[in-house]
C-alpha positions, 0 to 999 in steps of 0.5 A: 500500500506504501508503495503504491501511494507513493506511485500515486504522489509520484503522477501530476494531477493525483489527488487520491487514490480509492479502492473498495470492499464490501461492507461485509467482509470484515476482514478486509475493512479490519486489515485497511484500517489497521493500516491508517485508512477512512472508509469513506461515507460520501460516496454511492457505488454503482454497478452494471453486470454484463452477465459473463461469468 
């Protein structure tokens, strides 16, 4: 995650970067805050299935 915040600083025009988990998985949610991260509360994700497999 380090490394990949830093590949971020490292490009004009980058602000943040994002990722997502669903909000049932704890595990997950557990690991990105013991790392220091927000979860984010503004935002809505959208999703459209193309129906592959």
């Amino acid at each position: 995650m380090d490394e990949l915040r830093a590949v971020a600083t490292a490009r004009p025009g980058r602000s943040r970067i994002e990722w997502m988990t669903d909000r049932d998985n704890p595990n997950a949610r557990a690991f990105y805050k013991s790392l220091g991260f927000a979860e984010s509360v503004g935002q809505i994700v959208y999703r459209a299935d193309t129906g592959a497999v």
